[in-house]
Each structure stands twice: as structure tokens, then as C-alpha cells.
Backbone bond lengths (Angstrom), bond angles and torsions (degrees), N, CA, C in turn:
res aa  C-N    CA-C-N  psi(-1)  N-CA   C-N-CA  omega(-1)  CA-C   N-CA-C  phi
1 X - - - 1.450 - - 1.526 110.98 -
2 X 1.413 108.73 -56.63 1.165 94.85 165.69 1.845 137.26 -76.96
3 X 1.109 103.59 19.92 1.728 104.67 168.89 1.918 101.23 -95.26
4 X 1.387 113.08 -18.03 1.219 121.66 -151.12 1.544 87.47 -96.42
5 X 1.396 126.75 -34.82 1.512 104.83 177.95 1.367 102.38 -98.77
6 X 1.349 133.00 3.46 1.479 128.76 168.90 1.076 102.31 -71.52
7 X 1.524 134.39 -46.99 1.431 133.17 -156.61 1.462 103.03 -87.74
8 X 1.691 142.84 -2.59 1.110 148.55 173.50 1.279 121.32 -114.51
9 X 1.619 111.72 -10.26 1.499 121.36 -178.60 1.447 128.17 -20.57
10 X 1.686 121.19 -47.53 1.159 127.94 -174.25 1.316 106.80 -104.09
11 X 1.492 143.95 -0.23 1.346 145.52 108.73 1.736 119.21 -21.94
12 X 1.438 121.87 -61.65 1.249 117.25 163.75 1.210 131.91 -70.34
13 X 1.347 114.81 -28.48 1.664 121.93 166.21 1.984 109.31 -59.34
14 X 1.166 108.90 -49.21 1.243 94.11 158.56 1.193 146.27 -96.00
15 X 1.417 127.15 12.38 1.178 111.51 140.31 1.461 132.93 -86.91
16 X 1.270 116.71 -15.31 1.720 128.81 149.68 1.462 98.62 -36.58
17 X 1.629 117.73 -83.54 1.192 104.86 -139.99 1.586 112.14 -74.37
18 X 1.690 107.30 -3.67 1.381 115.85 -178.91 1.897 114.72 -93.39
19 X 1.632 88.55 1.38 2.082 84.79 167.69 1.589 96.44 -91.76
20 X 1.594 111.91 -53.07 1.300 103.82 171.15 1.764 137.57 -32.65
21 X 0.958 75.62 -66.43 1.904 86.84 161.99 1.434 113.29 -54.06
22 X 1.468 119.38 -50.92 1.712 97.36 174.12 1.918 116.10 -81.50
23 X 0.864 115.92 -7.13 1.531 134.64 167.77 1.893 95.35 -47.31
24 X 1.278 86.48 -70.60 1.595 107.85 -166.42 1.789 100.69 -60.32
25 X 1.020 119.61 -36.93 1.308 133.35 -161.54 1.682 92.92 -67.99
26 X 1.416 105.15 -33.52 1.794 110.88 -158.31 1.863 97.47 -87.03
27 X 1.810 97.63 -40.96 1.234 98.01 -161.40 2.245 101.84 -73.63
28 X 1.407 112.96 -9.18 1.208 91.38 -153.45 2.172 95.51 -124.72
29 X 0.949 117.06 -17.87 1.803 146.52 128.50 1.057 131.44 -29.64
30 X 1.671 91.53 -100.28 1.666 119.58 -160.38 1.327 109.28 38.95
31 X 1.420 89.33 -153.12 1.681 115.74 -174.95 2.002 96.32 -120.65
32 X 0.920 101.49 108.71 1.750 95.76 163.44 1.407 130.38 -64.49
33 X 1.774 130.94 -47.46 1.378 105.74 161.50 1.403 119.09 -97.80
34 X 1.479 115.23 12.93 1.572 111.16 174.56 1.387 115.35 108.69
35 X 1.672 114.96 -14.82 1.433 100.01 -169.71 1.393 117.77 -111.28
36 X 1.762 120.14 44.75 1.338 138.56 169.46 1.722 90.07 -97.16
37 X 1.568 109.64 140.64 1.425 108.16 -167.43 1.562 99.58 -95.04
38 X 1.341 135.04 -31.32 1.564 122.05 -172.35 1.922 105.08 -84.68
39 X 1.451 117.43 -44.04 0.942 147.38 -164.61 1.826 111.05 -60.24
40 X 0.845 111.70 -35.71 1.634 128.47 -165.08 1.286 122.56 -90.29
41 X 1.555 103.92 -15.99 1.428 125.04 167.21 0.900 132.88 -118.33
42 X 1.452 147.29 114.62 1.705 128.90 -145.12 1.680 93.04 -76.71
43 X 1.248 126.72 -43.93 1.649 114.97 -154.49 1.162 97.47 -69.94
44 X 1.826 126.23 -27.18 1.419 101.71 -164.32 1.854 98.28 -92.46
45 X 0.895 113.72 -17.81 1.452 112.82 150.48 1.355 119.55 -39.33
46 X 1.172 106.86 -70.68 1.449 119.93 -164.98 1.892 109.20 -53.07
47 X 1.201 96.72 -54.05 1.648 115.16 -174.93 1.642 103.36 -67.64
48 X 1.162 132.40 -29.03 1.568 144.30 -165.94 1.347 77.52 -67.71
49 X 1.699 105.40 -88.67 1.297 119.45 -163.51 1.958 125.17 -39.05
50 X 0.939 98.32 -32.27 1.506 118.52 -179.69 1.428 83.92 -77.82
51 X 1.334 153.85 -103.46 1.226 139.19 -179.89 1.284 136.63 4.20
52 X 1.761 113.98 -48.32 1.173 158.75 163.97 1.483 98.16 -66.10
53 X 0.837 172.26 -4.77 1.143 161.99 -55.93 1.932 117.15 132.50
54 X 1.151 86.06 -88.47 1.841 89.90 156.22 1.772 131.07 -65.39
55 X 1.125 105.13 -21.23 1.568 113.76 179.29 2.092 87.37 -83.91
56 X 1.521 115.10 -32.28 1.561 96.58 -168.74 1.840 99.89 -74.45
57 X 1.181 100.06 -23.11 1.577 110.23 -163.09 2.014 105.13 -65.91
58 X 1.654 95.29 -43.21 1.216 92.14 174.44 1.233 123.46 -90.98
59 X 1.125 139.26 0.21 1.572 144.79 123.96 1.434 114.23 -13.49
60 X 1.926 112.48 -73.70 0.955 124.73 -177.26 1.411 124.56 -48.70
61 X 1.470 105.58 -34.01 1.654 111.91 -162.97 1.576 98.58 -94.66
62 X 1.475 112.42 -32.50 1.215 110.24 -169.66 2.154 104.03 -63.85
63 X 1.101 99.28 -43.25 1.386 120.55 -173.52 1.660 108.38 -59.24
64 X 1.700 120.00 -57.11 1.548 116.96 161.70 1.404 109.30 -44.81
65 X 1.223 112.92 -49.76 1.460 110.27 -157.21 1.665 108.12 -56.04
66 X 1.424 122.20 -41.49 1.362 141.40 -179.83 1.494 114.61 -49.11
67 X 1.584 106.58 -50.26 1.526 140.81 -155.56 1.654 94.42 -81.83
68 X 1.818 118.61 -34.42 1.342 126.97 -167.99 1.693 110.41 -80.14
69 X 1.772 102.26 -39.13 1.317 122.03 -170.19 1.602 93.94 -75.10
70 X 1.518 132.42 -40.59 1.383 136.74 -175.22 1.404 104.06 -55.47
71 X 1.236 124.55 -51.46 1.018 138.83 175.65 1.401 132.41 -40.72
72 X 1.209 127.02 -63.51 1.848 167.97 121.37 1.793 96.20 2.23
73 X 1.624 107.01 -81.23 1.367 106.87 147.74 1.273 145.44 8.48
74 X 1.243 106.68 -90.50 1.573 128.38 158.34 1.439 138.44 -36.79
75 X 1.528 82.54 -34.69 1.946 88.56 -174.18 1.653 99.30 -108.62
């Protein structure tokens, strides 16, 4: 168990910090009469954003990882 959240760590770090962030997004935003569909509900906020969140994370990693191998490469 624990090799399994070591090896995903920054996978879970961003979707943590990306429910938080849409949490916050709902609590400090929102939707005022309700009829924005992600916005109006904290969980589907919350879960969007966390989604939002891990898809940016694997962007990120996918992108170092490229930039590391370019690197390696070279020399």
C-alpha cells in the first residue's frame, strides 16, 4: 500500500489540492441563483475541480519527464 501511494503521490497531491480549490471556488463564487451546472453544487465543484487538477498534474509530469529524457539525450 504504501509503494502504491508513493508511486502516485503527485497524482494525489493534485487532485487534493484541485477539490480544495474548487471547494473554495464554490464557497467564495459559486453560482448565485443556482442555475450554473458545476458551480452551484459544492461536490460537483469539488470533484470537477479535483479532476481538473489531476489531468493538470499529469500534464506537468508528463511534460518534465520529456524535458528530463531531452536532456539525458544530449549529453
Amino acid at each position: 500500500m504504501n509503494q502504491l501511494i508513493q508511486r502516485y503521490r503527485w497524482y494525489l497531491l493534485g487532485a487534493i489540492l484541485g477539490g480544495i480549490s474548487g471547494y473554495i471556488y464554490y464557497a467564495q463564487i459559486g453560482c448565485v441563483n443556482g442555475t450554473c451546472a458545476i458551480t452551484s453544487n459544492p461536490w460537483r465543484s469539488t470533484v470537477y475541480f479535483a479532476v481538473l487538477g489531476l489531468l493538470l498534474t499529469n500534464i506537468i509530469l508528463d511534460y518534465t519527464k520529456k524535458s528530463i529524457s531531452k536532456d539525458d539525450a544530449t549529453i
